[in-house]
C-alpha positions in Angstrom: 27.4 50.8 -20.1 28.9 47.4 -20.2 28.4 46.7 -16.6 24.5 47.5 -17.3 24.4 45.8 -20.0 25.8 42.3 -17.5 23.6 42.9 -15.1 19.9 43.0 -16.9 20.9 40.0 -18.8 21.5 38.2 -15.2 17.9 39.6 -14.1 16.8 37.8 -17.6 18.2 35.2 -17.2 17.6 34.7 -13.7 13.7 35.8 -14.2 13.7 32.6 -17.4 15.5 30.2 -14.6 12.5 31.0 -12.1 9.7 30.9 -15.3 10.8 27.2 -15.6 10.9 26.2 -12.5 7.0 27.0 -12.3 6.2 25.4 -15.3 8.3 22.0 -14.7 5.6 19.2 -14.9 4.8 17.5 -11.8 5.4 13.7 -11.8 2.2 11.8 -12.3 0.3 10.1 -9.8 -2.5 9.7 -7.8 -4.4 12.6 -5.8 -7.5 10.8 -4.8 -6.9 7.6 -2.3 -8.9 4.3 -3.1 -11.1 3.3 -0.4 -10.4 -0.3 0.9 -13.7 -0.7 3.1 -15.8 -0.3 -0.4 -13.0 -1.2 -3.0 -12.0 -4.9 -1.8 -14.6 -7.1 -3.1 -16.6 -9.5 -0.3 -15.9 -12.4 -2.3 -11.9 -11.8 -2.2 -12.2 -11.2 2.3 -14.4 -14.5 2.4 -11.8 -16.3 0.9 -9.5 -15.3 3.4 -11.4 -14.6 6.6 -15.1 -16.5 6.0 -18.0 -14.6 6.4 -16.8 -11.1 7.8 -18.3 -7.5 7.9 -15.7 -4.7 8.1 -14.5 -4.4 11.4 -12.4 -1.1 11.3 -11.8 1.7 8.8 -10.9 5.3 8.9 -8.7 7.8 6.8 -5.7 9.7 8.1 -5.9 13.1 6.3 -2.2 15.0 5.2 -0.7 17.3 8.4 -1.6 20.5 7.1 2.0 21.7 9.4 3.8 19.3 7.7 4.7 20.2 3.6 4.8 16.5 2.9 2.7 13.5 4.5 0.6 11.3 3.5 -3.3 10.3 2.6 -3.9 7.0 4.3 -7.0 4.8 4.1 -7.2 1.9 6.2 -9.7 -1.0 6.6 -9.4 -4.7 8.6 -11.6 -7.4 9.0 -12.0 -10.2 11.9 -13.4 -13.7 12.5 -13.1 -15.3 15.7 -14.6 -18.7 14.4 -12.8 -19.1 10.4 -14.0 -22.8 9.2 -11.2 -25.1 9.3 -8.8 -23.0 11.8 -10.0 -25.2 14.8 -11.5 -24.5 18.0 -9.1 -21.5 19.1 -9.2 -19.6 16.0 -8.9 -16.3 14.6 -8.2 -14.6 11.2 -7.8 -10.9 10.1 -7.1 -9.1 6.8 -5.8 -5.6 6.6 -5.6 -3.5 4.1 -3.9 0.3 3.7 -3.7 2.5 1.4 -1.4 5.9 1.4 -1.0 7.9 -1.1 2.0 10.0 -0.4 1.1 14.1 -1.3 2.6 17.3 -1.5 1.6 20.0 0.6 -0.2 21.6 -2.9 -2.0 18.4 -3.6 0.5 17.2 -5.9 1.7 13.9 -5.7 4.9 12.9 -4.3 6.7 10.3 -5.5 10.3 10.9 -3.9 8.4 10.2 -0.3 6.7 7.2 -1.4 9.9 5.2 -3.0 11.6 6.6 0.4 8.8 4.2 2.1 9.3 1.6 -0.4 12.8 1.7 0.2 12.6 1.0 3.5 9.7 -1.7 3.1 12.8 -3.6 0.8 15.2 -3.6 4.1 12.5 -5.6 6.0 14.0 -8.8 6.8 10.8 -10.8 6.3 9.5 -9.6 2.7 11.2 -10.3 -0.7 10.8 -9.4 -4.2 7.9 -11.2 -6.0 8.6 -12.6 -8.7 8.5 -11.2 -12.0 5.0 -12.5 -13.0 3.5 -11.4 -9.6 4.7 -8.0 -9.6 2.6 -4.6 -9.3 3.7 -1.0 -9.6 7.6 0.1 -9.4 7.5 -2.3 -6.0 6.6 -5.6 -5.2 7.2 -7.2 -2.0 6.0 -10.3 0.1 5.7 -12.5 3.0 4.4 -16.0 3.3 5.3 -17.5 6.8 4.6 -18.6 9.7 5.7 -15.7 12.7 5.1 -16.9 16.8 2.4 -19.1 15.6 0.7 -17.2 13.5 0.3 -17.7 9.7 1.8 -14.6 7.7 0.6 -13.3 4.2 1.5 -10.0 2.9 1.9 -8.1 -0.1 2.9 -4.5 -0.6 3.2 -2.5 -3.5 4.4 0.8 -4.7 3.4 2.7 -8.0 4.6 5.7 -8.1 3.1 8.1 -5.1 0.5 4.7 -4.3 2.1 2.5 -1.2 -0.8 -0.6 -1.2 -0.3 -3.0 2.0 -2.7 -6.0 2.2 -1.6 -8.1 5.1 -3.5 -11.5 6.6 -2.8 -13.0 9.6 -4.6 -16.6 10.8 -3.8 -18.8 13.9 -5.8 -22.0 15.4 -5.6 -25.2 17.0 -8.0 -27.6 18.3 -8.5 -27.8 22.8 -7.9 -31.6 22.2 -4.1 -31.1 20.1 -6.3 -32.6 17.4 -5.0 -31.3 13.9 -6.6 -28.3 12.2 -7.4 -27.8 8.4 -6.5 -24.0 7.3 -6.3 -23.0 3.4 -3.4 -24.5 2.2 -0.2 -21.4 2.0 -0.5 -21.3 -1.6 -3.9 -20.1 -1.0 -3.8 -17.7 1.0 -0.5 -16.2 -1.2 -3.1 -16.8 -3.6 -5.9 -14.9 -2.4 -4.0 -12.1 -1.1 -2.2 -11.2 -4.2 -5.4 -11.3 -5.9 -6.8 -8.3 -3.5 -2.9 -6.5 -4.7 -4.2 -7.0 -7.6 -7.9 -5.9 -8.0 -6.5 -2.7 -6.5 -3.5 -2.6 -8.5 -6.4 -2.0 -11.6 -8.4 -0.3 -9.4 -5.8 2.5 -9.2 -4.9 2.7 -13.0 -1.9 4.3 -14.6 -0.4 7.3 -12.7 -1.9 10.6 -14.2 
């Protein structure tokens, strides 16, 4: 009688054990993916790239074979003739957006802050600083790589990875100097995109 006694209170407590791990709240986060073409504001590109229409967007849905992968909105812009670049010229913004998912739909923020970790063991970005950071993560990059200016920011909040990245380079056919945005700038104006989607996205829920 004993040894019953022992055994339904191990299927008790092994059917409460099972009860709880289906009621465990799911972290928050985000399920539905912002949509750089439509969310960056026009004024916010021009300010980086002049007068540009979206040149390429597109949305990489989660592998359905895979339990965990990510919702990815992308969209970039181009100009081949930015004012003050010179005569050999051309500037492009880039902006991503991945929302990292579960294969139920539920966000998943232990494979977003593994992408975020490895982001933080690229040798060209660095923490922002305290007043400019977004999200759990803030990283960024303001530099000059083979001749190309370098701007980037990236972001995690919680299941959200946000990547806005510019890239300008010019010169003049006669050596004469050029007359790009100052750095500062550009940093400026690309953290202010981070930004108007940092609010865009809203608490995790």
């Amino acid at each position: 009688m004993r040894g019953v006694v022992r055994a339904s209170a191990i299927v008790v407590l092994v059917a409460l054990s099972g009860s709880c791990a289906l009621t465990t709240p799911e972290d928050p986060g985000y399920r539905e993916s912002l949509h750089p073409c439509a969310d960056v504001p026009p004024a916010s590109v021009a300010s980086l790239v002049g007068s540009a229409a979206p040149m390429s967007g597109g949305q990489h849905a989660p592998d359905p074979d895979h339990p965990r992968d990510f919702l990815s909105q992308h969209c970039g812009w181009d100009n081949a003739s930015p004012a003050g670049w010179g005569e050999l010229a051309w500037t492009r913004l880039d902006v991503d957006v991945a929302l990292a998912l579960k294969d139920t739909g539920a966000p998943d923020v232990e494979l977003a802050r593994a992408g975020s970790d490895g982001k933080s063991r690229d040798r060209f970005l660095t923490p922002a600083p305290a007043d400019q950071r977004l999200g759990a993560v803030t990283l960024q990059c303001n530099r000059v790589i083979d001749g190309q200016r370098i701007v980037i920011v990236y972001f995690r909040q919680a299941n959200a990875e946000v990547t806005v990245h510019f890239r300008g380079r010019g010169e003049n056919l006669d050596g004469t100097p050029t007359s790009p945005p100052p750095p500062e700038d550009l940093e400026r104006a690309v953290h202010a995109i981070a930004q108007h989607l940092h609010q865009e996205l809203g608490p995790p829920r």
